[in-house]
C-alpha positions in Angstrom: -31.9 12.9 -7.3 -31.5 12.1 -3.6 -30.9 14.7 -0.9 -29.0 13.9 2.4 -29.9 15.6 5.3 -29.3 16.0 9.2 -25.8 15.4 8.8 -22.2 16.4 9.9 -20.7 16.6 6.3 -17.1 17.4 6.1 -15.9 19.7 3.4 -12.8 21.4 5.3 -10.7 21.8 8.4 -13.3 23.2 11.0 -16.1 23.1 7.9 -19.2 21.3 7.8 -22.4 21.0 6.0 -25.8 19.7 7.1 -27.6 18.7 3.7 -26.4 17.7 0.2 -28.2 16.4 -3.0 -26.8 14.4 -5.4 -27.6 14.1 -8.7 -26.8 11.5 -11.5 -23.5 11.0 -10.2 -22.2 14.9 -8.9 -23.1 16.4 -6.1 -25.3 18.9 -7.4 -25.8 20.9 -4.1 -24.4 21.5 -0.5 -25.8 23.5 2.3 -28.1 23.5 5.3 -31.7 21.8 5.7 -33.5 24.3 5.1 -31.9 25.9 1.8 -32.0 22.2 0.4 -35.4 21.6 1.0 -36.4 24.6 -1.2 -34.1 23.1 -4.1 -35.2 19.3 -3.7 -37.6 18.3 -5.8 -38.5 14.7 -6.6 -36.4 12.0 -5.2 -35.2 9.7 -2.5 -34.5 11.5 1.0 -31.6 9.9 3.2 -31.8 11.0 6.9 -28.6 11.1 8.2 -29.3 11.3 11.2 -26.5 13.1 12.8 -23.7 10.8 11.3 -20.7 12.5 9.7 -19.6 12.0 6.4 -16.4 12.1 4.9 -15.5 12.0 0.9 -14.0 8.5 -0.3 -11.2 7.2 1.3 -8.4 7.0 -1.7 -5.5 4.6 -0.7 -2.9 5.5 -2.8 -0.9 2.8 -2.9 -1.3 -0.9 -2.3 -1.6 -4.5 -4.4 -5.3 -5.3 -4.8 -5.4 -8.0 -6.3 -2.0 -9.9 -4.3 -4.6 -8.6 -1.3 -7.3 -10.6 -2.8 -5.3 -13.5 -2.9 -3.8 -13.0 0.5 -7.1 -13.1 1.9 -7.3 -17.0 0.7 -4.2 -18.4 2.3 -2.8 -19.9 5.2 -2.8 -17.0 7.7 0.7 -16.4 9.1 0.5 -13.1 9.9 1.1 -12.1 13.6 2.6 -15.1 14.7 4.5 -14.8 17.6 6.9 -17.6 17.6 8.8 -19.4 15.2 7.5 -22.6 17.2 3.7 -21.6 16.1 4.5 -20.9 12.7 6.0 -24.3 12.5 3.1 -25.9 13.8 0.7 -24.2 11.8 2.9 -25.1 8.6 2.8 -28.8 10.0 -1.3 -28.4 10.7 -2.7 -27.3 7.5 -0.2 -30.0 5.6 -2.1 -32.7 7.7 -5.5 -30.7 7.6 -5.5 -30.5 3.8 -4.0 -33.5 3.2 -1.3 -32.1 1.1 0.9 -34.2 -1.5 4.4 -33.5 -2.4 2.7 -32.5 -5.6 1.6 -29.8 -3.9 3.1 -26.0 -2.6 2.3 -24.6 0.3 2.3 -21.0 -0.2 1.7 -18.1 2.4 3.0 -14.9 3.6 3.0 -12.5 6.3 5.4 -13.8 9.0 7.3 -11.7 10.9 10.4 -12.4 12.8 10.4 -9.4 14.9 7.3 -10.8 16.8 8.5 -13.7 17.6 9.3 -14.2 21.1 10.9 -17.6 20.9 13.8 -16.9 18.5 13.7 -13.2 16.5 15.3 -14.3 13.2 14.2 -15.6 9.9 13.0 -18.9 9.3 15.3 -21.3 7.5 15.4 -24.3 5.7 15.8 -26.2 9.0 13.4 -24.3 10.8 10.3 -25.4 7.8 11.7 -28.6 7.5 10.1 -29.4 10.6 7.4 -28.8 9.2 7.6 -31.3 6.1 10.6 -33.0 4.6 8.3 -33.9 1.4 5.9 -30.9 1.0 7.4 -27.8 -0.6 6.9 -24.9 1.7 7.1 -21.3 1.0 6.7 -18.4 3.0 7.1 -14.7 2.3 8.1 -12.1 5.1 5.4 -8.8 5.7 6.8 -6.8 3.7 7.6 -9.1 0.9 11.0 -8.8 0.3 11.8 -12.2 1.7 11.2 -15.7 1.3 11.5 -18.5 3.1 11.9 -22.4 1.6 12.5 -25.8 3.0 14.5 -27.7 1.4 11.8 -29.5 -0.6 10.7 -26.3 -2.0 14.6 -25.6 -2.8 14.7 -28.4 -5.0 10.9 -28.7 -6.2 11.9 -24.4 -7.8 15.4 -25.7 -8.2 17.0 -22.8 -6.4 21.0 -24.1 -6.1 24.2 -22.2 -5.3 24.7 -21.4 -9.1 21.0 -20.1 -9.7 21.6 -16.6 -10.9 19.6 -13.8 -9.8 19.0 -11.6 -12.7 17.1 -8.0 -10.8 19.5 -7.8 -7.5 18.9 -9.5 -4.3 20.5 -12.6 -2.7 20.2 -16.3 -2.4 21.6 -16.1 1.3 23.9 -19.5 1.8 25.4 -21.2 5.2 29.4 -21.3 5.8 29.2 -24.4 3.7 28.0 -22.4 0.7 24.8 -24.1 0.9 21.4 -22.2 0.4 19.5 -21.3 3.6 16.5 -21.2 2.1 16.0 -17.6 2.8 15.9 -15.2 -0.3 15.8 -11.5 -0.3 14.4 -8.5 -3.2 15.1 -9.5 -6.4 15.8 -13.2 -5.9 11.8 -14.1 -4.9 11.3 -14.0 -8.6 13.0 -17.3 -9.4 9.8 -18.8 -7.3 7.2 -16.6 -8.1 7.7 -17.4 -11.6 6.9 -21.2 -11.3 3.7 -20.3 -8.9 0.7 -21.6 -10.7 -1.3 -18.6 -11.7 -5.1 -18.6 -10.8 -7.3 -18.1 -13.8 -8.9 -15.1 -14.9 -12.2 -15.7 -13.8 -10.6 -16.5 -10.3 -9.4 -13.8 -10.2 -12.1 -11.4 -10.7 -14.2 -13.3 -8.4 -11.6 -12.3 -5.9 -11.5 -9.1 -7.1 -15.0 -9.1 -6.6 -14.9 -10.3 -3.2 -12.4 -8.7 -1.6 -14.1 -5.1 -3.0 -17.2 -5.5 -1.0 -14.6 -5.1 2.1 -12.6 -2.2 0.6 -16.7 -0.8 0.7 -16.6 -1.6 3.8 -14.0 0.2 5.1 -15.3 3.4 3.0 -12.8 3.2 0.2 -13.7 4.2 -3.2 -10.8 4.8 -4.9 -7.2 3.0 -5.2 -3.7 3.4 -7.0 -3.1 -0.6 -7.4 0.4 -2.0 -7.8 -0.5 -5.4 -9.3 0.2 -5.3 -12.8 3.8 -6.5 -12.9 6.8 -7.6 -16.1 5.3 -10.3 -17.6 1.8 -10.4 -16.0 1.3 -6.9 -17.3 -1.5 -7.0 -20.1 -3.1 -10.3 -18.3 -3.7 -8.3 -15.3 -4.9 -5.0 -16.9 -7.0 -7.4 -19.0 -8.7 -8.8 -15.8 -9.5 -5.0 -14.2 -10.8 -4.0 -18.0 -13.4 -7.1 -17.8 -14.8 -6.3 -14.3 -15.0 -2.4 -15.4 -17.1 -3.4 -19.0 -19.1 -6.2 -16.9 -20.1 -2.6 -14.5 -18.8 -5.0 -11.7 -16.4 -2.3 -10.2 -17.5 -0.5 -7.0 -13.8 0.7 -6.5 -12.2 3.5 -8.8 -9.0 2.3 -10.0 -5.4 3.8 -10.8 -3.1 1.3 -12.0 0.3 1.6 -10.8 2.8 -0.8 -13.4 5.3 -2.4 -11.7 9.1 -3.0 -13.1 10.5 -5.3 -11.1 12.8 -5.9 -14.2 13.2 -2.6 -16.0 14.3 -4.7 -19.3 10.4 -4.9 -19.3 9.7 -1.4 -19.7 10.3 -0.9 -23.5 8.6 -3.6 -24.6 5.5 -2.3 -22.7 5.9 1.3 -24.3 5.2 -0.1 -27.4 1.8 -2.2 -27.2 -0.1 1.1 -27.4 -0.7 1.7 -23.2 -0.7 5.1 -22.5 -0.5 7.2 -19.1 -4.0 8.0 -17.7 -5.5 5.9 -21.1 -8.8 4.8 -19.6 -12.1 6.2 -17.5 -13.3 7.3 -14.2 -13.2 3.6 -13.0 -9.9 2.4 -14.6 -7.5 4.0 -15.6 -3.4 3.3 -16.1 -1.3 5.2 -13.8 2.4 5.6 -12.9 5.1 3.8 -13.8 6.9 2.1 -10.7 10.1 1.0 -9.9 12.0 0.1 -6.3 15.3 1.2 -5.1 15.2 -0.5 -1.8 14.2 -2.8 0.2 12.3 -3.0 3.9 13.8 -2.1 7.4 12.1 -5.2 8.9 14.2 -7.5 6.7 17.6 -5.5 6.5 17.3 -4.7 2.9 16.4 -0.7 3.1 19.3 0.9 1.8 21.2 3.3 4.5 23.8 5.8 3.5 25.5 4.1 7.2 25.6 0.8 8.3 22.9 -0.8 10.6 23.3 -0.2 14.3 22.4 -3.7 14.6 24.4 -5.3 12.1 27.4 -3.0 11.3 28.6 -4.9 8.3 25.4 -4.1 6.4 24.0 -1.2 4.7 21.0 -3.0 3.1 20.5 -3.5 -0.5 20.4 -1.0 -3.5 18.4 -3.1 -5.8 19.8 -1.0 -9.0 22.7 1.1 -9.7 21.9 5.2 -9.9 22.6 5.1 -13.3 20.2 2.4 -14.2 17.2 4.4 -12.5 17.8 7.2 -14.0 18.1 5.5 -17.3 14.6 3.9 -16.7 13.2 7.2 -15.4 14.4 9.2 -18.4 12.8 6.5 -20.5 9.2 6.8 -18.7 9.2 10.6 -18.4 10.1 11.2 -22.0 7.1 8.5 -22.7 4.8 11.2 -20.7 4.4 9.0 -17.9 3.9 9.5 -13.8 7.0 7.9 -11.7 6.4 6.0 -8.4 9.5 4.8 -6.7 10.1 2.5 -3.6 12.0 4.1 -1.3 12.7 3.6 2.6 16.3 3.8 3.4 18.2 7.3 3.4 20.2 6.1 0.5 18.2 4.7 -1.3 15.8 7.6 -1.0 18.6 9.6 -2.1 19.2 7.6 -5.2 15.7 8.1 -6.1 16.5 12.0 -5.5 19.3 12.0 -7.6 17.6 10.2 -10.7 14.9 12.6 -10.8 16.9 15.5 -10.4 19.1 14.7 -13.6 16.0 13.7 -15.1 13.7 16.5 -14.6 16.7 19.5 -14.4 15.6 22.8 -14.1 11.7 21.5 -15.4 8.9 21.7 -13.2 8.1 18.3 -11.7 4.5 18.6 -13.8 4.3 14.8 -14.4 3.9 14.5 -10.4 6.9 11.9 -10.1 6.9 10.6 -6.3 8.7 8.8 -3.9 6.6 5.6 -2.0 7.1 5.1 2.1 10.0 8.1 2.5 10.7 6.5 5.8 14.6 6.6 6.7 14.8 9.9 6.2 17.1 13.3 7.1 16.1 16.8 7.0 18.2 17.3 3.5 16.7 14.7 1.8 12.7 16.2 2.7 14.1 19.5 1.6 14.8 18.0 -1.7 11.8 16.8 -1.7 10.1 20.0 -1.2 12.2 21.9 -3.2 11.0 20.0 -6.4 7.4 19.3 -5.4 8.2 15.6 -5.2 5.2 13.5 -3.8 5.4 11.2 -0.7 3.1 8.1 -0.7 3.4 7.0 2.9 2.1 4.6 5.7 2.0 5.9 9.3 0.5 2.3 9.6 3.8 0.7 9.6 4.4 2.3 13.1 2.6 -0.4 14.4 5.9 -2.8 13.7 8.9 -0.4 13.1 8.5 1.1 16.6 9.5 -2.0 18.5 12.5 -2.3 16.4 13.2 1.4 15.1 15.8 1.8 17.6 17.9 -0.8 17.4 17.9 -1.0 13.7 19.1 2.4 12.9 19.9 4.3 16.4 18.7 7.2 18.2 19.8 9.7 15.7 18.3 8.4 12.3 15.1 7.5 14.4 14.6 11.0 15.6 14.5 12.2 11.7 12.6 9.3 10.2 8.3 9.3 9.6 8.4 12.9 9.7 4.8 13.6 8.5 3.8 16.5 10.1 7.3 18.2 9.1 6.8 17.2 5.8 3.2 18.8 5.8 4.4 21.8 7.2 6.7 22.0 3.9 4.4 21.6 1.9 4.7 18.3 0.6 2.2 16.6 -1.0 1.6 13.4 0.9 -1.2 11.1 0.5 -1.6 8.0 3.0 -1.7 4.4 2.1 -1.9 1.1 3.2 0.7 -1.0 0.9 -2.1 -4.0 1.5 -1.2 -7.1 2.1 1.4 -5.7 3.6 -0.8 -4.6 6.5 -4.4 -4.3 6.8 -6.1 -1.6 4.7 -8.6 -0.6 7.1 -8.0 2.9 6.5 -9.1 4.0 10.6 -5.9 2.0 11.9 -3.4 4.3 9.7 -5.3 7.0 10.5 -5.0 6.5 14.3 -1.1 6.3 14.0 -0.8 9.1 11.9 -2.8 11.0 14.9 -1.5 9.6 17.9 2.3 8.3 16.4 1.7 5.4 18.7 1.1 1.4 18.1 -2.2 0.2 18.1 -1.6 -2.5 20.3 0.4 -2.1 23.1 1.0 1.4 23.0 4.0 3.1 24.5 3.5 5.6 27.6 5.2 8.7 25.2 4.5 8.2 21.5 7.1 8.3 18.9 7.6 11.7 18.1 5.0 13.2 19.0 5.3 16.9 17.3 4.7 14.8 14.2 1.7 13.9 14.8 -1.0 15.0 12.6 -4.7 16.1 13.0 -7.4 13.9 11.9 -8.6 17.1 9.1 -5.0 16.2 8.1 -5.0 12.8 8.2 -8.4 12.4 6.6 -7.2 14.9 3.9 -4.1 12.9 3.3 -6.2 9.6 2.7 -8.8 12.0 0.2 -7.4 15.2 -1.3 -4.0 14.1 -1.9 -4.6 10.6 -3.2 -6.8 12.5 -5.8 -4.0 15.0 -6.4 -1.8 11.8 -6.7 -3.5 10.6 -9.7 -4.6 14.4 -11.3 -8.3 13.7 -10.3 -8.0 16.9 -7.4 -10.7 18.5 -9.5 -13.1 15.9 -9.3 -12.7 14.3 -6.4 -11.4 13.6 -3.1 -13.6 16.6 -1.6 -17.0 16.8 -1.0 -17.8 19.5 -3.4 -20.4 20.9 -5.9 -19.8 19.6 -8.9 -17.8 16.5 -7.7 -17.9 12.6 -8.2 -20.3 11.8 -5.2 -17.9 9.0 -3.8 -18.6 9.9 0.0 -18.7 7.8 3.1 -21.2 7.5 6.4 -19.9 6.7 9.5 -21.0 5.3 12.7 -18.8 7.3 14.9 -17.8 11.1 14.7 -14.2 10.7 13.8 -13.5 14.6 14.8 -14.3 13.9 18.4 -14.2 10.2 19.2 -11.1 9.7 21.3 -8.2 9.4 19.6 -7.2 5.8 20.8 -10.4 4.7 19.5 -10.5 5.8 15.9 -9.5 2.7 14.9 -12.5 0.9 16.2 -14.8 3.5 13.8 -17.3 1.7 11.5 -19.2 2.7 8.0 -22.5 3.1 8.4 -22.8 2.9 4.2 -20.4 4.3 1.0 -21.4 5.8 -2.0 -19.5 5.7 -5.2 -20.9 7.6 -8.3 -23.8 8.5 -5.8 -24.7 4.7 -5.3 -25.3 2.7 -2.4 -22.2 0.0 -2.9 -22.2 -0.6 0.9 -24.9 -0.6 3.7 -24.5 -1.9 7.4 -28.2 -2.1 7.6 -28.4 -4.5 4.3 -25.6 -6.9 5.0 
């Protein structure tokens, strides 16, 4: 039994508690000091003194274990010329004395911040880096990659390599390849990567858990159990859950990149939600669409900036809703990619002819609902469609929101607080590696629908702003709702997992600007200590 008291607990909007005891791993009792201390019997007492405490953060969608990996390579992310990303290419080849037996493998660039030349780096452009070395670098968001021409021949990527689950092997007015490759066409590297071991793996997994603690997450819908690497990767969460290594609840999200995958994998005896508390299979997930930053979000009209482009539908309708049909008639969750307008529509479209007149009860959703119009979030609401979005990713479409799609579609897109105010169930994540999954940094932009660096004098939109109770219900409640666990966690509540977090800073009245700057003081999952700022 322990019993916490002195604190500012959060169990609603405008609702707090001062004491709680927890015991095995429920929280037994909430109240004031005083009523506690007549109920406590024999245990460990935890003053908190003053410090507010929030349930577990749940991000409800991101790739763990590609974040895990992330963390070990060259970082490119947030470099602000193409000149610098050259040179750092150029320095770790020489630093790590790197053969042409060797790849050099990173992602994160962004072309948008670069101030010397705001386009995506080519052949020519890495070749500078290395003539001999392969080199290959994937965009933010993951739906591009770039190679030099070593790496072009080293994967043997030529004119007449076919690309087998949509996307493009973008070629000069030659016909030559560029090196750049979009959506569907980064599978004909990533499929000659060398794969890290298992035991790697879980040591990353290990690793890279201590900081999701540390952030004060305690549960997360993973996306990194993908085609072919399907059972390997379940296999490696399965291992770390019967070793009692995990300190993060899991939801797996399986990924069809390459929906000829998907009956193959409905008959090796998986089921939806098979599993326990700590690991558990999830959704299936496909994508429609591509990213804004790379011009590959599908939009029912052209680009303002590049009028001869309306990004990229990765599939046909008719193959989605094939693939759907085929998951929900298996009993299993949907997730779907979607940013563009059309593409979000598509996803719209296959559900509806899917589900008909049924309830949505399998709790399909739609992930990132960015590009959006007010029809489409009717639709949405209308069917009780779920929304799995990232007011982090302010922080880079901002700059370029504008110009990519025009005043019109800007003024309708990332419309959170209209979709809460129709009732939509949205539940925030971080889409890690993507960005950072410190939770505080997507929770300031969901609050303040402003960039955390540089922010602009009048924030984006601001009526769609929400409140931090919101925000901090989006990242709790609603990624517990996400994965049917709204009974059981997500809240602090009698009778609920004790997955709670201490912080260092009350998040409710710290200004706004600052929330991102919030630390944990300590997180609990299954009432234990699995992060302390005073032991570290």
């Amino acid at each position: 039994m322990k019993w916490f008291k002195n604190g500012k607990i959060y169990l609603n909007e405008n609702e707090f508690a001062e004491s709680m005891i927890i015991e095995n791993n429920r929280i037994s009792r909430i109240g004031d000091n005083d009523q506690l201390a007549y109920e406590f019997n024999n245990g460990e007492i935890i003053d908190l003194n003053g410090r507010t405490v929030i349930p577990g953060l749940i991000d409800s969608h991101l790739h763990f274990l590609m974040t895990a990996e992330f963390l070990s390579l060259l970082p490119i992310t947030g470099v602000s010329s193409m000149k610098e990303l050259i040179e750092r290419c150029r320095s770790y080849i020489l630093n790590n004395q790197l053969s042409a037996d060797d790849v050099l493998y990173s992602e994160g660039w962004n072309q948008t911040l670069f101030t010397d030349d705001k386009r995506m780096p080519e052949r020519s452009d890495l070749d500078q880096a290395s003539m001999t070395i392969p080199i290959v670098l994937v965009r933010v968001d993951r739906h591009v990659m770039s190679l030099n021409s070593a790496a072009l021949q080293h994967f043997n990527i030529t004119t007449e390599s076919i690309v087998a689950t949509g996307g493009e092997i973008q070629k000069d007015h030659y016909g030559e390849p560029t090196g750049i490759l979009t959506e569907g066409a980064l599978d004909l590297v990533k499929a000659q990567l060398p794969a890290a071991t298992i035991e790697v793996k879980k040591t990353m997994i290990k690793n890279t858990m201590t900081l999701a603690n540390q952030y004060g997450i305690t549960s997360m819908h993973t996306n990194d159990a993908k085609d072919e690497t399907i059972e390997e990767t379940l296999f490696v969460y399965s291992e770390l859950e019967d070793e009692q290594a995990l300190t993060v609840r899991f939801y797996q999200q399986i990924w069809f990149n390459n929906g000829n995958y998907l009956p193959d994998f409905l008959t090796r005896g998986f089921s939806f939600r098979k599993g326990t508390d700590w690991n558990r299979i999830g959704p299936i997930k496909f994508f429609i669409d591509g990213t804004l930053g790379a011009r590959t979000a599908a939009l029912r009209e052209p680009y303002a900036d590049d009028q001869s482009s309306k990004g990229i539908l990765t599939k046909s309708e008719e193959t989605l809703t094939s693939e759907v049909k085929l998951a929900v008639d298996n009993g299993y969750q949907v997730i779907i990619h979607g940013i563009g307008d059309q593409g979000i529509e598509t996803i719209l479209n296959a559900y509806d002819a899917v589900l008909g007149d049924e309830p949505n009860t399998l709790r399909l959703g739609i992930n990132h609902m960015q590009i959006t119009g007010l029809d489409l979030i009717d639709r949405v609401a209308d069917k009780d469609y779920l929304t799995y979005v990232q007011p982090i990713f302010l922080e880079d479409d901002i700059p370029i929101l504008y110009d990519r799609i025009g005043s019109q579609r800007a003024e309708t897109s990332y419309l959170f607080n209209t979709m809460k105010k129709k009732g939509i169930h949205q539940s925030f994540s971080s889409d890690a590696p993507i960005v950072s999954f410190n939770p505080f940094e997507n929770i300031q932009c969901a609050v303040t629908r402003n960039r955390l660096t540089d922010p602009l004098d009048i924030p984006y939109l601001p009526d769609e702003a929400m409140t931090v109770s919101e925000a901090i219900d989006a990242y709790t409640y609603e990624g517990a709702y996400a994965s049917f666990d709204e009974d059981k966690k997500g809240r602090i509540r009698e009778g609920y997992l004790a997955d709670f977090v201490v912080l260092n800073q009350d998040i409710f009245t710290v200004e706004q600007s600052k929330i991102k700057d919030i630390t944990v003081h300590s997180t609990y999952v299954d009432g234990n200590e699995v992060y302390s700022e005073e032991k570290t």
